[in-house]
C-alpha positions as a Markdown table, in Angstrom:
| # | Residue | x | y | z |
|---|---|---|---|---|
| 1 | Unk | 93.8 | 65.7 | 183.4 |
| 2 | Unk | 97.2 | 65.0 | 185.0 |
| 3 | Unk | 95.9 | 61.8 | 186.2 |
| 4 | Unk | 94.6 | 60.6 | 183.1 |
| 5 | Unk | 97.8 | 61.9 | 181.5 |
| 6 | Unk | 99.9 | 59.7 | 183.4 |
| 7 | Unk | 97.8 | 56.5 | 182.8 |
| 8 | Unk | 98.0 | 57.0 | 179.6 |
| 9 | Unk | 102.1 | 57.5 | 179.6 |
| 10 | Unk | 102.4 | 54.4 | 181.9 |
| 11 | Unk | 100.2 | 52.2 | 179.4 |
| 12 | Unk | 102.7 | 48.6 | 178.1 |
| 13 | Unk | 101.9 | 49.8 | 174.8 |
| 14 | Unk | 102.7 | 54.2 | 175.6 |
| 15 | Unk | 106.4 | 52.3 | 176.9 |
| 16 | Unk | 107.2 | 49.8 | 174.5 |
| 17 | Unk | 106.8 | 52.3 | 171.4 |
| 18 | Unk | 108.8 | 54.7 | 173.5 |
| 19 | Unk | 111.8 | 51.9 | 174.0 |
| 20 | Unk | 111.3 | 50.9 | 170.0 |
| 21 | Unk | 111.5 | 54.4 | 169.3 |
| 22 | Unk | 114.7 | 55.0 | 171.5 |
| 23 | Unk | 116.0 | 51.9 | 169.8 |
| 24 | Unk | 115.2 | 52.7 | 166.3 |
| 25 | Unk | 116.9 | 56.0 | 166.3 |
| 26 | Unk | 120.0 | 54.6 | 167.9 |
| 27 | Unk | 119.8 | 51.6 | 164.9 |
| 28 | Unk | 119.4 | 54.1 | 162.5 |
| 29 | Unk | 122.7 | 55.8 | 162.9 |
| 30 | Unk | 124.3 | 52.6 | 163.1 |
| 31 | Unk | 122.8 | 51.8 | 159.6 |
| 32 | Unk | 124.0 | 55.5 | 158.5 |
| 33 | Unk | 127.6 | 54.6 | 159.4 |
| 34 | Unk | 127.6 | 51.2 | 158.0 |
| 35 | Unk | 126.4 | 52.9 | 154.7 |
| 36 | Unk | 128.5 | 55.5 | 155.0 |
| 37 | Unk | 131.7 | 54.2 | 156.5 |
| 38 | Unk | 132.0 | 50.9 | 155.4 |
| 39 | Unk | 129.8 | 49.7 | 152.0 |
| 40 | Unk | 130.0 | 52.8 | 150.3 |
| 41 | Unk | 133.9 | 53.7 | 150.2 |
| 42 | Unk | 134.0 | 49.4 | 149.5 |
| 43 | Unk | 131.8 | 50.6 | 146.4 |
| 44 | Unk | 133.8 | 53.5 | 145.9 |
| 45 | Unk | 137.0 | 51.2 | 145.2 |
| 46 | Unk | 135.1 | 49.3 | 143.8 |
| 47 | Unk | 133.8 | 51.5 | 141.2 |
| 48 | Unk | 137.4 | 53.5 | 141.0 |
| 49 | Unk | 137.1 | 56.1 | 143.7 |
| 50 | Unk | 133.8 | 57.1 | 143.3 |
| 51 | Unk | 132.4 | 59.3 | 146.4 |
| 52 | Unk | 128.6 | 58.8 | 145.9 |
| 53 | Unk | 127.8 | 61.1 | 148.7 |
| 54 | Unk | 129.3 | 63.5 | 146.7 |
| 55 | Unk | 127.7 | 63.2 | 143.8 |
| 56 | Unk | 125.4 | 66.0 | 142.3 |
| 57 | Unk | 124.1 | 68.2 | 139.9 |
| 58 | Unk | 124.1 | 72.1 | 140.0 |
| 59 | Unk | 120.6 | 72.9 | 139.3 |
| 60 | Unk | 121.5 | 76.4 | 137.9 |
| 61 | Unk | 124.6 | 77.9 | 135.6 |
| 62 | Unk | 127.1 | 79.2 | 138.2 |
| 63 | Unk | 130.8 | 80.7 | 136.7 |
| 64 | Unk | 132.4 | 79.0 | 139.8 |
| 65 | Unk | 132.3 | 75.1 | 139.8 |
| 66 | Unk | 131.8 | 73.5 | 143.3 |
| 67 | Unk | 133.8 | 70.5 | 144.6 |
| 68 | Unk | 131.2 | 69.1 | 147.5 |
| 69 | Unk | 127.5 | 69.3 | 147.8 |
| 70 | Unk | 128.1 | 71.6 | 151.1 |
| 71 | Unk | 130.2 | 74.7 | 149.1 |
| 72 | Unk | 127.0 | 74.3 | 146.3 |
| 73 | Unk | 124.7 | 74.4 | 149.2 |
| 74 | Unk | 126.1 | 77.2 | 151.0 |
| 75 | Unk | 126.5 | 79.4 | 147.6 |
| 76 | Unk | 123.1 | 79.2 | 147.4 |
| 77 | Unk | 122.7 | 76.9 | 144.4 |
| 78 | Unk | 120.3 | 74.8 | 143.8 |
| 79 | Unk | 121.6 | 71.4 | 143.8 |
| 80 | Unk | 120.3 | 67.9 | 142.5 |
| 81 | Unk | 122.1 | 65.8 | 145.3 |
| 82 | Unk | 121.7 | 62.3 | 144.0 |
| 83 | Unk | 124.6 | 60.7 | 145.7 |
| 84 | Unk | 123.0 | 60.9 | 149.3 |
| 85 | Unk | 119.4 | 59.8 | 148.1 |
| 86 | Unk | 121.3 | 56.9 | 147.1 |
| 87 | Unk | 123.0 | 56.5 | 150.2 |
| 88 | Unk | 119.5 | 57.0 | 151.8 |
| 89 | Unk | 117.9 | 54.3 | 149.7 |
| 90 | Unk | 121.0 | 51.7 | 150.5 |
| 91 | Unk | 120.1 | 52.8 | 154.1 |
| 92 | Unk | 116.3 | 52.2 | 154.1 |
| 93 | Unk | 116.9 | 48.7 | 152.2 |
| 94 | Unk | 119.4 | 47.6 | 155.0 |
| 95 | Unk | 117.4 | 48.9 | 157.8 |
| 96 | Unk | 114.1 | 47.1 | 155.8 |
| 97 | Unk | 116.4 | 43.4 | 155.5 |
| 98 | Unk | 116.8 | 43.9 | 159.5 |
| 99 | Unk | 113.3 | 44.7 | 160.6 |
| 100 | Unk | 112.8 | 41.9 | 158.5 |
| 101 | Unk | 115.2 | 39.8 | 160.0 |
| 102 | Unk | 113.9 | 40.6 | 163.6 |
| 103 | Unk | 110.1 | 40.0 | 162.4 |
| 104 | Unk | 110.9 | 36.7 | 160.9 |
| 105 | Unk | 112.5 | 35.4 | 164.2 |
| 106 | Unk | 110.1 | 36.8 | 166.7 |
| 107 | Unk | 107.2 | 34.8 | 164.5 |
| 108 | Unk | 109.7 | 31.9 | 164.6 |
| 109 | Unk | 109.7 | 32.1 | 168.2 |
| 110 | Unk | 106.3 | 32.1 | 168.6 |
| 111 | Unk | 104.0 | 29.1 | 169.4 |
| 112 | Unk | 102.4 | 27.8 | 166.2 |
| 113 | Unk | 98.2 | 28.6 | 166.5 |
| 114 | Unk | 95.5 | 26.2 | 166.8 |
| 115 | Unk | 93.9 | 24.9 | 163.8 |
């Protein structure tokens, strides 16, 4: 079983979805700081200060109010957190527009097929 173990890790197609998987974690927190760091405090001063990642709604009638999604959180109380899922759907469409990107050049790069 060891054997057939290791054939099966050493397979081209076992490594390259390894390496794409290495490499699409690491591209995915390059995307998370681009959203976060850069293109959402741009649409923050944009929009006059807005902080969309800490945006929400308390789910539940609490006395105290809560400044940050985190305190909420930690209280216990529910919370509607809709300033990350937007943050997470700017992040999937910029990480979708890459892969894109990438696809579109690879087929570019490839010879044309035989009619």
């Amino acid at each position: 079983m060891l054997k057939e173990f290791r054939e099966f890790a050493v397979k081209g197609n076992v490594v390259d979805m390894a390496v794409g998987i290495i490499i699409g974690a690491a591209f995915g927190k390059i995307v998370d700081s681009l959203v976060n760091d850069i293109i959402m405090p741009l649409i923050g001063v944009l929009t006059g200060g807005v902080d969309f990642s800490q945006r929400f709604l308390l789910l539940r009638s609490v006395p105290a109010g809560f400044k940050t999604v985190a305190d909420a959180r930690a209280a216990g109380v529910p919370v509607l957190a809709y300033g990350i899922f937007l943050n997470t759907i700017l992040q999937f469409f910029i990480i979708s527009f890459a892969i894109f990107l990438v696809v579109r050049q690879i087929n570019r790069l490839r010879p044309a097929k035989p009619a």
